[in-house]
mmCIF file of the N, C-alpha and C atoms, coordinates in Angstrom:
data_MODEL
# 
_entry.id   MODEL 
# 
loop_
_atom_site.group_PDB 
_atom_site.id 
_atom_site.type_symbol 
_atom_site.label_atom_id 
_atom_site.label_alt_id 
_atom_site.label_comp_id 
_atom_site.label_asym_id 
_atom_site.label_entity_id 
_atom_site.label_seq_id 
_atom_site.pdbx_PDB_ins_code 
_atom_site.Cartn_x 
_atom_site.Cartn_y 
_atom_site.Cartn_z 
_atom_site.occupancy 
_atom_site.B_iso_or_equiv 
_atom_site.pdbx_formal_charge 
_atom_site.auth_seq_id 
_atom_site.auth_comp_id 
_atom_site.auth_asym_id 
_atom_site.auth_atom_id 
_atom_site.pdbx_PDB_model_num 
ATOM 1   N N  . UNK A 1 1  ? 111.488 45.488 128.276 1.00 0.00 ? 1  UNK A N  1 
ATOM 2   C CA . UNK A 1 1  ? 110.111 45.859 128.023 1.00 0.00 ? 1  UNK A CA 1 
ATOM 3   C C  . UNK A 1 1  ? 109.200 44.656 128.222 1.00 0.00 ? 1  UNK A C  1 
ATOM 4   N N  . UNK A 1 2  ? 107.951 44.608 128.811 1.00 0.00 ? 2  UNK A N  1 
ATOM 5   C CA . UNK A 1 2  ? 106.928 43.857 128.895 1.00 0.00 ? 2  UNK A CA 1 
ATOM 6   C C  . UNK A 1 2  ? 105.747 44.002 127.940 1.00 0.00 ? 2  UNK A C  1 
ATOM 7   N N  . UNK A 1 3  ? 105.490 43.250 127.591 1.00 0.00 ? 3  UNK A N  1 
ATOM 8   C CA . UNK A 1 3  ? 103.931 43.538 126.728 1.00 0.00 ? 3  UNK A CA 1 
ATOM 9   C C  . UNK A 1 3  ? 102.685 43.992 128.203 1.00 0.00 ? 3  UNK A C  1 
ATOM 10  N N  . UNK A 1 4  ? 102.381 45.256 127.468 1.00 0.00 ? 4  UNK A N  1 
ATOM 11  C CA . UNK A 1 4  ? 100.773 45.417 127.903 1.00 0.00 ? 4  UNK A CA 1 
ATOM 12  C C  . UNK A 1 4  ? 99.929  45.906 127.740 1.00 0.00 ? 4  UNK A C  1 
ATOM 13  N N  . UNK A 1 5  ? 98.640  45.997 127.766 1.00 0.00 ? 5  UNK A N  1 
ATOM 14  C CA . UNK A 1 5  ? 97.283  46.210 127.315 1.00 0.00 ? 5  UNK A CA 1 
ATOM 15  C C  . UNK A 1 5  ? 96.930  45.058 126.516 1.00 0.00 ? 5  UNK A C  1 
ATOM 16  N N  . UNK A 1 6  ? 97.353  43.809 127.118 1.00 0.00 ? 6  UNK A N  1 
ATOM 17  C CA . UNK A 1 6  ? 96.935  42.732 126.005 1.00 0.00 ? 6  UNK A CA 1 
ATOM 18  C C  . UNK A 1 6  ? 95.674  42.406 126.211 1.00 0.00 ? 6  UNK A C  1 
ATOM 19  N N  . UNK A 1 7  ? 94.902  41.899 124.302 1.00 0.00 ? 7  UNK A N  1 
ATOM 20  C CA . UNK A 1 7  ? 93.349  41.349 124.413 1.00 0.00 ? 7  UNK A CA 1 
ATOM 21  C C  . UNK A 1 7  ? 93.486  40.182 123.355 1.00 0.00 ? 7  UNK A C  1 
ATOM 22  N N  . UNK A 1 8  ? 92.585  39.817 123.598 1.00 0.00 ? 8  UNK A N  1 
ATOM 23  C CA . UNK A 1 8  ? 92.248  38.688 122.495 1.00 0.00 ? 8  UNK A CA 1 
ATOM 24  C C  . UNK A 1 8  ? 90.449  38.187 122.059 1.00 0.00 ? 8  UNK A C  1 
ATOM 25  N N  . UNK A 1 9  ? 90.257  38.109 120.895 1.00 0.00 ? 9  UNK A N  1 
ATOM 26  C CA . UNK A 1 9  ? 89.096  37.815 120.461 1.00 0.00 ? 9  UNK A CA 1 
ATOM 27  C C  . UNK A 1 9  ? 88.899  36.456 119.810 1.00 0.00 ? 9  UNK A C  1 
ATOM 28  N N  . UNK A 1 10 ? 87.764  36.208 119.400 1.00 0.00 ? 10 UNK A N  1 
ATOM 29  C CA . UNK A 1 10 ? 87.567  35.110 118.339 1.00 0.00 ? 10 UNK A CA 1 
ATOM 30  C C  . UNK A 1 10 ? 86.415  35.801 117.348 1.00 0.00 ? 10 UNK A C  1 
ATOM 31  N N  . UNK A 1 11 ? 86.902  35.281 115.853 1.00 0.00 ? 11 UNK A N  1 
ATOM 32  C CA . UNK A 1 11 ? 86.067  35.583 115.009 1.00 0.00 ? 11 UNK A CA 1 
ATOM 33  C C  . UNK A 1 11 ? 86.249  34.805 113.992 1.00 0.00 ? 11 UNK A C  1 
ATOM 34  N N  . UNK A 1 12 ? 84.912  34.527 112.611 1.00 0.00 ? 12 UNK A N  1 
ATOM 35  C CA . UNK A 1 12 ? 85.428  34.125 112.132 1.00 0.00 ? 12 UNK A CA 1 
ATOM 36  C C  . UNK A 1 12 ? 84.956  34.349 110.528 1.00 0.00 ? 12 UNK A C  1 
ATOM 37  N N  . UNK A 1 13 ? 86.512  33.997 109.855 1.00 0.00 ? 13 UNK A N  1 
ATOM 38  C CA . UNK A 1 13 ? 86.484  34.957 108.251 1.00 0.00 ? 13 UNK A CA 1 
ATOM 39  C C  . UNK A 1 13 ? 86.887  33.581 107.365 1.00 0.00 ? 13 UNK A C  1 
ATOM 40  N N  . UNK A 1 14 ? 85.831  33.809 106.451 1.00 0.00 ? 14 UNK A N  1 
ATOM 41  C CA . UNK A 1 14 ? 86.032  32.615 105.383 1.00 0.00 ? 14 UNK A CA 1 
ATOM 42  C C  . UNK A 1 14 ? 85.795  31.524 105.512 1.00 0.00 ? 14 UNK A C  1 
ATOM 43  N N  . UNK A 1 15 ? 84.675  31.483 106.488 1.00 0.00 ? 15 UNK A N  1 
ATOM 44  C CA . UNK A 1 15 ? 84.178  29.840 107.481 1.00 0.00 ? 15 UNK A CA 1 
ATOM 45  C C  . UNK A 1 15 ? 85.618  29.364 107.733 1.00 0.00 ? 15 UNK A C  1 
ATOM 46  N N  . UNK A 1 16 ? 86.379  29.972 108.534 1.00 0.00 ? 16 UNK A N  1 
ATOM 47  C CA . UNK A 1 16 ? 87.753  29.740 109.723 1.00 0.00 ? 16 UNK A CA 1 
ATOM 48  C C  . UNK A 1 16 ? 87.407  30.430 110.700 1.00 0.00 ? 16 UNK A C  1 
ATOM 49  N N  . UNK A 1 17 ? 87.907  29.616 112.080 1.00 0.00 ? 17 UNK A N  1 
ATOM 50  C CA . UNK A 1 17 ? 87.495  30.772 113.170 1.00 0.00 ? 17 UNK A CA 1 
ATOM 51  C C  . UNK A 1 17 ? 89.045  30.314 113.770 1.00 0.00 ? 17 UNK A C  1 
ATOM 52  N N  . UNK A 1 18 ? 89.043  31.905 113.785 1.00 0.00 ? 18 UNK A N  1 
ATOM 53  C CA . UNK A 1 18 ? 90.135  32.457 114.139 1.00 0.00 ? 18 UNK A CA 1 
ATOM 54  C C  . UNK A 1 18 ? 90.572  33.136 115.639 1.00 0.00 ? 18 UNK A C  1 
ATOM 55  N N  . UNK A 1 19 ? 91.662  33.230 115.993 1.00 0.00 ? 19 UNK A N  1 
ATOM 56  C CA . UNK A 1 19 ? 92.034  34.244 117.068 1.00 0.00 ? 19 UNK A CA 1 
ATOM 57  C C  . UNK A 1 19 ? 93.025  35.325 117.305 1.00 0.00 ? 19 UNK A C  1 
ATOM 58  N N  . UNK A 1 20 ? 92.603  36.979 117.665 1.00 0.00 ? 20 UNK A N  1 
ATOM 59  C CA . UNK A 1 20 ? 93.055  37.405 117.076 1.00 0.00 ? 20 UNK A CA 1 
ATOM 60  C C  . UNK A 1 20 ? 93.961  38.165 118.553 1.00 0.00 ? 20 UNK A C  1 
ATOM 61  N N  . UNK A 1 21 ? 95.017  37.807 118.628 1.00 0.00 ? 21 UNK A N  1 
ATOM 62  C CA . UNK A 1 21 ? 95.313  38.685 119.786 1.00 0.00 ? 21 UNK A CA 1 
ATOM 63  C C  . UNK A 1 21 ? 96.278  39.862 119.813 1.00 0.00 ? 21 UNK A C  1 
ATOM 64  N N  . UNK A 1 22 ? 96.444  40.821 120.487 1.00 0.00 ? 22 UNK A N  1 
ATOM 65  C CA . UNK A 1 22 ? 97.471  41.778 120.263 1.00 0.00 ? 22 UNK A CA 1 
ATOM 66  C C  . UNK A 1 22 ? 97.881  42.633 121.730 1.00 0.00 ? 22 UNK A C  1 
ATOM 67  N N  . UNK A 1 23 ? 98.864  43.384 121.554 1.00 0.00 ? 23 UNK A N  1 
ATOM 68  C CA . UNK A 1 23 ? 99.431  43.987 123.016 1.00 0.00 ? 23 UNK A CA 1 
ATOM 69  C C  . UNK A 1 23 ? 100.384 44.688 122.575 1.00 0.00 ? 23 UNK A C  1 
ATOM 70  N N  . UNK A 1 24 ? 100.386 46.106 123.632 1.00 0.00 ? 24 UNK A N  1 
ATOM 71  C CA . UNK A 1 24 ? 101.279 47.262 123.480 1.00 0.00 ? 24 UNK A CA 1 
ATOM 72  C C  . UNK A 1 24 ? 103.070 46.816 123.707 1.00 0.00 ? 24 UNK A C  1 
ATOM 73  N N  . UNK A 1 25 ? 103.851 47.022 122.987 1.00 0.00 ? 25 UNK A N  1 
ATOM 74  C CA . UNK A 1 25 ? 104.991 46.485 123.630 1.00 0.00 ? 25 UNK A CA 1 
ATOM 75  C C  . UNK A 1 25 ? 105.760 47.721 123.136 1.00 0.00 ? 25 UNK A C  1 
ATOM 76  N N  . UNK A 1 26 ? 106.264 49.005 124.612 1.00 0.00 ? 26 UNK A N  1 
ATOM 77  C CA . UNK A 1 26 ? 106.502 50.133 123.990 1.00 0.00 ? 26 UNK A CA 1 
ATOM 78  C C  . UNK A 1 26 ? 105.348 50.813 123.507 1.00 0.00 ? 26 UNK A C  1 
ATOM 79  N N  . UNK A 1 27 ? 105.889 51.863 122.121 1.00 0.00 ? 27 UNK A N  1 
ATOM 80  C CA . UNK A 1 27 ? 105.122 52.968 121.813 1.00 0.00 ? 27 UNK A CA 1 
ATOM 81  C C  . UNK A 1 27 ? 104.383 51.568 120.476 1.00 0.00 ? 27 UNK A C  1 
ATOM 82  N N  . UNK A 1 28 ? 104.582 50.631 120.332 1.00 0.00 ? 28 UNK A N  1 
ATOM 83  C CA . UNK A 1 28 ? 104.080 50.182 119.218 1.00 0.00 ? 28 UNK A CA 1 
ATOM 84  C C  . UNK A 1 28 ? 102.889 48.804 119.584 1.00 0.00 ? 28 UNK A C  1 
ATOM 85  N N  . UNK A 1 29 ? 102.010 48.641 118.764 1.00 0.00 ? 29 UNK A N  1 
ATOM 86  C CA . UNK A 1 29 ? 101.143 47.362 119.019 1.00 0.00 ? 29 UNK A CA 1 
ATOM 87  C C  . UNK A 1 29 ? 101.597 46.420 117.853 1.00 0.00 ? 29 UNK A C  1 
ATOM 88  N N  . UNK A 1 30 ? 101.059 45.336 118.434 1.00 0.00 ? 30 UNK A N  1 
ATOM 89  C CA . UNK A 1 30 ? 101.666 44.213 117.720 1.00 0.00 ? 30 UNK A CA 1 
ATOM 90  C C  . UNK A 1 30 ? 100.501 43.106 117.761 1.00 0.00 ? 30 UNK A C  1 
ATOM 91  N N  . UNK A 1 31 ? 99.922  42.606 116.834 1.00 0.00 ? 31 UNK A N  1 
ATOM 92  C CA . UNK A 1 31 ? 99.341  41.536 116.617 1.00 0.00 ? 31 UNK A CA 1 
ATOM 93  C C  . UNK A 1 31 ? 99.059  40.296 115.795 1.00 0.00 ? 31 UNK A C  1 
ATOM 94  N N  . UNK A 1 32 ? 98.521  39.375 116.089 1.00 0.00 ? 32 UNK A N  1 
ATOM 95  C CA . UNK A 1 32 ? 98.667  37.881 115.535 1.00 0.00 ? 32 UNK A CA 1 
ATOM 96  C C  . UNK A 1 32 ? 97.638  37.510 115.248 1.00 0.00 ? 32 UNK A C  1 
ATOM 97  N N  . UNK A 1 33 ? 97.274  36.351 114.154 1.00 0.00 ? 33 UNK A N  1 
ATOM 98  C CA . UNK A 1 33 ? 95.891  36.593 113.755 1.00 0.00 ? 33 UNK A CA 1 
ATOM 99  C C  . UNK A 1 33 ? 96.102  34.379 113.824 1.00 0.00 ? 33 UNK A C  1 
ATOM 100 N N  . UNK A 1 34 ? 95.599  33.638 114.635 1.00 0.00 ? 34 UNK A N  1 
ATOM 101 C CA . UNK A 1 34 ? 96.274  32.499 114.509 1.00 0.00 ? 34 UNK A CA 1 
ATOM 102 C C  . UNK A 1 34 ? 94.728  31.389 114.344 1.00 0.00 ? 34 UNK A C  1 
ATOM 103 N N  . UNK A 1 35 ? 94.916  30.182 113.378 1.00 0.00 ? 35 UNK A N  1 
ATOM 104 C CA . UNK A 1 35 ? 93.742  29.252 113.354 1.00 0.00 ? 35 UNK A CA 1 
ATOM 105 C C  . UNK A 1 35 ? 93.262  28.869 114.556 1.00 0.00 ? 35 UNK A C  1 
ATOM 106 N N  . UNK A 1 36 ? 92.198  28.625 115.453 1.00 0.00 ? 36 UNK A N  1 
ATOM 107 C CA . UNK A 1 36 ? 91.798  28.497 116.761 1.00 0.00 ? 36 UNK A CA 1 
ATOM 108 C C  . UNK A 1 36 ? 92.164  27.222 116.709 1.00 0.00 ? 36 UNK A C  1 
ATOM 109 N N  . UNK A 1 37 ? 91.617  25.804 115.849 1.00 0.00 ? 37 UNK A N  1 
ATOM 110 C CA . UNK A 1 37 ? 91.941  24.514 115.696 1.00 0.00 ? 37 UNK A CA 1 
ATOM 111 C C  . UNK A 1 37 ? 92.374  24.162 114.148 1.00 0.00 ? 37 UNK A C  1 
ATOM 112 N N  . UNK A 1 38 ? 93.778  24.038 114.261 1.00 0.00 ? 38 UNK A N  1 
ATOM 113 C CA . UNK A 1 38 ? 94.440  23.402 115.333 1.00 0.00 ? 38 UNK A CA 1 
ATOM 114 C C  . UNK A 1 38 ? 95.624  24.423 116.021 1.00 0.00 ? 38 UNK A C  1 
ATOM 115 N N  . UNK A 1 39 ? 95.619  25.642 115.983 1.00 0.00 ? 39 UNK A N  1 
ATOM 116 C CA . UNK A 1 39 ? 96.205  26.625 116.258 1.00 0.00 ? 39 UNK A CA 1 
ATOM 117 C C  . UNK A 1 39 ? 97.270  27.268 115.938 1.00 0.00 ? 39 UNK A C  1 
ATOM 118 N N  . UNK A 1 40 ? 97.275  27.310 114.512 1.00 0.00 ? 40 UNK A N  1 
ATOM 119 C CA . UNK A 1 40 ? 98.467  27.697 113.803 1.00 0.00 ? 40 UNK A CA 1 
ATOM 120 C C  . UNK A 1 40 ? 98.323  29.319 113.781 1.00 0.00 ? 40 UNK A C  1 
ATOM 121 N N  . UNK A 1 41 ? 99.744  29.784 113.581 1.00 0.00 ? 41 UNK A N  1 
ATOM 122 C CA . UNK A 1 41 ? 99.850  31.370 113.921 1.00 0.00 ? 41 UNK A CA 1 
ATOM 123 C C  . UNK A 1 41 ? 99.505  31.326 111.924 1.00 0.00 ? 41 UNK A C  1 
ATOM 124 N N  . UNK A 1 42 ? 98.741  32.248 111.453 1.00 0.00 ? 42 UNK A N  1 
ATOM 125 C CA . UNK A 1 42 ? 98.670  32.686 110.179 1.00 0.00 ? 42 UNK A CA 1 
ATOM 126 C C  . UNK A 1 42 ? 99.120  34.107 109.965 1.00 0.00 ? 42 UNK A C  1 
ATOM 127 N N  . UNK A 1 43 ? 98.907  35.048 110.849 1.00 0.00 ? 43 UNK A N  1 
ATOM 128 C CA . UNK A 1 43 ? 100.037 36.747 109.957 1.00 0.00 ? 43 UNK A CA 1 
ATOM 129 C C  . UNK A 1 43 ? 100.018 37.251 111.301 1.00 0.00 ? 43 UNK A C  1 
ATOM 130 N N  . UNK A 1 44 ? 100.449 38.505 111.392 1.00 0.00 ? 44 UNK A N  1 
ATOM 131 C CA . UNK A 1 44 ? 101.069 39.116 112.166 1.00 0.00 ? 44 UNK A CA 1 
ATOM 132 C C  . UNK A 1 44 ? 100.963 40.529 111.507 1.00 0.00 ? 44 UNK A C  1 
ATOM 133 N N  . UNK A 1 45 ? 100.881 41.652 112.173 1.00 0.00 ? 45 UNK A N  1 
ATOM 134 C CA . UNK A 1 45 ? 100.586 42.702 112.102 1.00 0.00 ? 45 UNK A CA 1 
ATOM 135 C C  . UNK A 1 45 ? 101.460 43.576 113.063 1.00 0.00 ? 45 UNK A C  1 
ATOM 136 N N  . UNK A 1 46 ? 101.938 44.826 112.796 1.00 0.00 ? 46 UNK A N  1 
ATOM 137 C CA . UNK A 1 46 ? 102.056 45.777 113.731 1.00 0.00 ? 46 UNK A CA 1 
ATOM 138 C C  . UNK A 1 46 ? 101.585 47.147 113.419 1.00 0.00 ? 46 UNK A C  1 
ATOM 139 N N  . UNK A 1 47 ? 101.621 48.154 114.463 1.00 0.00 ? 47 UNK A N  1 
ATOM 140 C CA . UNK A 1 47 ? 101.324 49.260 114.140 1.00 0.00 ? 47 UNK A CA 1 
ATOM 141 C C  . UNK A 1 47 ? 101.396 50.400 115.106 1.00 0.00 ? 47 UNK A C  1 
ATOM 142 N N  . UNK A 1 48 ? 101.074 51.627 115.184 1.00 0.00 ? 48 UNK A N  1 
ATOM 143 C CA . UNK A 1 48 ? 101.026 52.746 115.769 1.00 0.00 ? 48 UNK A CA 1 
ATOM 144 C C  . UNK A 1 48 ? 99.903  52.330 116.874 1.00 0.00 ? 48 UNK A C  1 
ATOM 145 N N  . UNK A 1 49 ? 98.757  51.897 116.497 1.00 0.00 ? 49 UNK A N  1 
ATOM 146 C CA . UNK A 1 49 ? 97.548  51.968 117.089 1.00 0.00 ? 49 UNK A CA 1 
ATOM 147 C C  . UNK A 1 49 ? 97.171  50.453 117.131 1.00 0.00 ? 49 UNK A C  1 
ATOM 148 N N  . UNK A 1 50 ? 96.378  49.880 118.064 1.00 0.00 ? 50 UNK A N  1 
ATOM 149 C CA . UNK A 1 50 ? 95.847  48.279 118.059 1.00 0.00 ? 50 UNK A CA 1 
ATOM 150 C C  . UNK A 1 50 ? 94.611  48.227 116.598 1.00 0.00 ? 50 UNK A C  1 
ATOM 151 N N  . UNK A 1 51 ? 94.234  49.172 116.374 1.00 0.00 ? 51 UNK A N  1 
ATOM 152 C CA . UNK A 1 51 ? 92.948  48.884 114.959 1.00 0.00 ? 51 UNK A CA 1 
ATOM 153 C C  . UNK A 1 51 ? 94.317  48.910 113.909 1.00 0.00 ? 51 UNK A C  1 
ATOM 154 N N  . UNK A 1 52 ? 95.070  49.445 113.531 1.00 0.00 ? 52 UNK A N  1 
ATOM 155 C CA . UNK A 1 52 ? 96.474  49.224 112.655 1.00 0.00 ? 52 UNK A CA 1 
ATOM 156 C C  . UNK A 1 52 ? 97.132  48.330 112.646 1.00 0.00 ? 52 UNK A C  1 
ATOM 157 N N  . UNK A 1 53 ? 97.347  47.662 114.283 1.00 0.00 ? 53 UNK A N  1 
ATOM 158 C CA . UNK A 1 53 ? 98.368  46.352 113.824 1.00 0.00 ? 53 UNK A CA 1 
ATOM 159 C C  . UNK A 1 53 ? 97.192  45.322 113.605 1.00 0.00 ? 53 UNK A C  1 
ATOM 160 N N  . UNK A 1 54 ? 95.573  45.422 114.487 1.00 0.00 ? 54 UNK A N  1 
ATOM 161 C CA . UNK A 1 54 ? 95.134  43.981 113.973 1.00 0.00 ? 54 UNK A CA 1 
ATOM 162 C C  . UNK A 1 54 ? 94.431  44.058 112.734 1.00 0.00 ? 54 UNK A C  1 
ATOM 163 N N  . UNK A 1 55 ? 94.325  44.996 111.653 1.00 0.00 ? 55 UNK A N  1 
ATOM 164 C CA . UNK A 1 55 ? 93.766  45.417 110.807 1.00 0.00 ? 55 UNK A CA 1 
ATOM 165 C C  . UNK A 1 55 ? 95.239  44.977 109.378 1.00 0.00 ? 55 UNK A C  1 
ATOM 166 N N  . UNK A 1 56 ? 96.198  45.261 109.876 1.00 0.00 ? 56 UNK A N  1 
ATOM 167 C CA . UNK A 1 56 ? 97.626  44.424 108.869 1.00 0.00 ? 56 UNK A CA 1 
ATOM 168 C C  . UNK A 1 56 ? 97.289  42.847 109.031 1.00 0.00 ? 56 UNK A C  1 
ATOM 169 N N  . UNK A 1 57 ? 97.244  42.142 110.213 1.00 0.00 ? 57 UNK A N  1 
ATOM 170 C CA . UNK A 1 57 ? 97.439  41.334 110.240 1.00 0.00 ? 57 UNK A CA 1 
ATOM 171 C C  . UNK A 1 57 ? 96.058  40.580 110.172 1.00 0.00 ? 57 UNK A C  1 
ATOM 172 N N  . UNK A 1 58 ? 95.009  41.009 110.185 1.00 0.00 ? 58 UNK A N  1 
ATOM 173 C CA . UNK A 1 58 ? 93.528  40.591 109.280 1.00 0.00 ? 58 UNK A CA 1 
ATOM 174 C C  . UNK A 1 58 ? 93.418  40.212 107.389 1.00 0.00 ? 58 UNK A C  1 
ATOM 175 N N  . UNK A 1 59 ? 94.162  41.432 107.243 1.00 0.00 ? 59 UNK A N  1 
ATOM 176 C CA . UNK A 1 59 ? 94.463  41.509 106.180 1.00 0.00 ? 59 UNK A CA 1 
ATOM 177 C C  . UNK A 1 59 ? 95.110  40.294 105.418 1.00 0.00 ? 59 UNK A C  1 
ATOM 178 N N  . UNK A 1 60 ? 96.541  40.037 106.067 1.00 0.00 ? 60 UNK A N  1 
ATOM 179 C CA . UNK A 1 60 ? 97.182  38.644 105.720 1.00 0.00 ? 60 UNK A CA 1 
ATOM 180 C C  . UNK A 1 60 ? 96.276  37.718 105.778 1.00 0.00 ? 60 UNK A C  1 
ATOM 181 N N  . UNK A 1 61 ? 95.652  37.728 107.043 1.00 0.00 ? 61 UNK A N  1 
ATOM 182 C CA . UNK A 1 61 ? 95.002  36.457 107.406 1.00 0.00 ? 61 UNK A CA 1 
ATOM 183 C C  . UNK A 1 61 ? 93.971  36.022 106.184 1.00 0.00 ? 61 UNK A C  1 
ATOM 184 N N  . UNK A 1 62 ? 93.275  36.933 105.733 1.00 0.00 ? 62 UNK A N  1 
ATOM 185 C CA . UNK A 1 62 ? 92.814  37.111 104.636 1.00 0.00 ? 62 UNK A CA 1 
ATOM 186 C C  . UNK A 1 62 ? 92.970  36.443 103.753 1.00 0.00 ? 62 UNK A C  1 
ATOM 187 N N  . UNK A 1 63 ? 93.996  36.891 102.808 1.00 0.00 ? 63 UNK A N  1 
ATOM 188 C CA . UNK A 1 63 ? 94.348  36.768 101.403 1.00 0.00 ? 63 UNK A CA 1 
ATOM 189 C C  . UNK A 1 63 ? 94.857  35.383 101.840 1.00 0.00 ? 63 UNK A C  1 
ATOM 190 N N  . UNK A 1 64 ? 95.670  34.581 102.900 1.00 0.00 ? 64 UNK A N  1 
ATOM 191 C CA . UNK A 1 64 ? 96.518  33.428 103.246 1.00 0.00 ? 64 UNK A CA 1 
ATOM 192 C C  . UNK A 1 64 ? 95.064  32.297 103.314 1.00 0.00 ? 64 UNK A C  1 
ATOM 193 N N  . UNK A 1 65 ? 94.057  32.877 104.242 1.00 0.00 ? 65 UNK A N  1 
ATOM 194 C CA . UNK A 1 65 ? 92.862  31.952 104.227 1.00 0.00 ? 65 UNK A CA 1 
ATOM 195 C C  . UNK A 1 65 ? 92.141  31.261 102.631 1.00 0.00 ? 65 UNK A C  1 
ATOM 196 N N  . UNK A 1 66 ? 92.224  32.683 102.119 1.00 0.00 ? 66 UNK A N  1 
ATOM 197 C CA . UNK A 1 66 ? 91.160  32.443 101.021 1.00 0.00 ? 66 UNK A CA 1 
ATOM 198 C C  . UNK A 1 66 ? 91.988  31.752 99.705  1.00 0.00 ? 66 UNK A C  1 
ATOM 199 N N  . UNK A 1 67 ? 93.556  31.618 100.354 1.00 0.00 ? 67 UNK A N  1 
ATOM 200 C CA . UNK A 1 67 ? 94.438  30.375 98.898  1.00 0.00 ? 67 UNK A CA 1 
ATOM 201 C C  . UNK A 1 67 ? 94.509  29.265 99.932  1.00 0.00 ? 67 UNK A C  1 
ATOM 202 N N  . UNK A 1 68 ? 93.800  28.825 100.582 1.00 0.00 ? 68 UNK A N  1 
ATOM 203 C CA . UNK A 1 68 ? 94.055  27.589 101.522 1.00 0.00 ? 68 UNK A CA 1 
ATOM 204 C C  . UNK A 1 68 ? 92.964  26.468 100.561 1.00 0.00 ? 68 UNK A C  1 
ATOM 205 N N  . UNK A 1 69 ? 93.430  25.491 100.425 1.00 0.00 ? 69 UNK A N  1 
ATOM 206 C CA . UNK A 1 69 ? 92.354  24.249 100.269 1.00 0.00 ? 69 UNK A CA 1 
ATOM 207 C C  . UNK A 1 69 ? 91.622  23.753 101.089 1.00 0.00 ? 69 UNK A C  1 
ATOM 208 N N  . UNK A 1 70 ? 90.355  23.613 101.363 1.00 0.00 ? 70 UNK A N  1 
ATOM 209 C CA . UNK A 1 70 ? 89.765  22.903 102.185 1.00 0.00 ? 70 UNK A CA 1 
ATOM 210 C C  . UNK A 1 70 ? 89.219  21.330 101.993 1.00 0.00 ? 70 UNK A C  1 
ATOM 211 N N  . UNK A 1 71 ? 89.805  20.018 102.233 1.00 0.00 ? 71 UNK A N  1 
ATOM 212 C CA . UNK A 1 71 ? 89.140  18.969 101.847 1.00 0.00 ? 71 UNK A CA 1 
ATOM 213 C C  . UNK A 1 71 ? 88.109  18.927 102.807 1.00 0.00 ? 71 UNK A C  1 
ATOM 214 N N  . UNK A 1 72 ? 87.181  18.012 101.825 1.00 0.00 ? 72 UNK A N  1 
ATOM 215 C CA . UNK A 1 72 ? 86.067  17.619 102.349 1.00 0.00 ? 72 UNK A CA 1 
ATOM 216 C C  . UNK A 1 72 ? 85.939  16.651 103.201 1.00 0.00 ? 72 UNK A C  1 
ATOM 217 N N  . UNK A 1 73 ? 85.318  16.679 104.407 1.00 0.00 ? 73 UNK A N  1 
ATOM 218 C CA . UNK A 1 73 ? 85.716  15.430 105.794 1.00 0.00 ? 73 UNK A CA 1 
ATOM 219 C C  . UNK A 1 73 ? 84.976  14.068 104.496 1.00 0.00 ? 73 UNK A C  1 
ATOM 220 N N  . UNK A 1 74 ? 85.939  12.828 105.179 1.00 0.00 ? 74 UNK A N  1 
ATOM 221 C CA . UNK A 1 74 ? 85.050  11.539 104.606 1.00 0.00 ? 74 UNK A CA 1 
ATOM 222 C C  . UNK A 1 74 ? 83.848  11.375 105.036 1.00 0.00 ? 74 UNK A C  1 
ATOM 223 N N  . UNK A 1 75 ? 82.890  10.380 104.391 1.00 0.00 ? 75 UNK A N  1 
ATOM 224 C CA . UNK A 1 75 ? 81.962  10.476 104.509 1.00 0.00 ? 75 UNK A CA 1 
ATOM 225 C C  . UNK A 1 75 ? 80.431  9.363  103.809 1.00 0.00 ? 75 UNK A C  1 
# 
């Protein structure tokens, strides 16, 4: 099997900007929700439909963002 119908966006939740990409692989979608800089993968999602898997994996991204610490740059 190949992945296809793949897309990808940028957005951003919790002053993080994020990227959110996903693609049909089979009858199922699958998506990743990852920090743009420095580009860490943060959740993962799947589902029946692409609003289902990137809507799971928003979700993570979510709740994982908002227990993150942010230090303050020096200054």
């Amino acid at each position: 099997m190949k992945p296809e119908d793949y897309a990808t966006r940028e957005e951003e939740i919790l002053g993080w900007r994020i990227r959110i990409s996903s693609y049909r692989l089979g009858k199922r979608y699958h998506a990743t929700v990852e920090n743009v800089d420095p580009g860490a993968r943060i959740a993962r999602g799947e589902g029946s439909s692409r609003d289902e898997a990137e809507h799971g994996a928003l979700e993570k991204a979510r709740e994982r963002l908002a227990r993150t610490r942010r230090l303050a740059p020096d200054g």
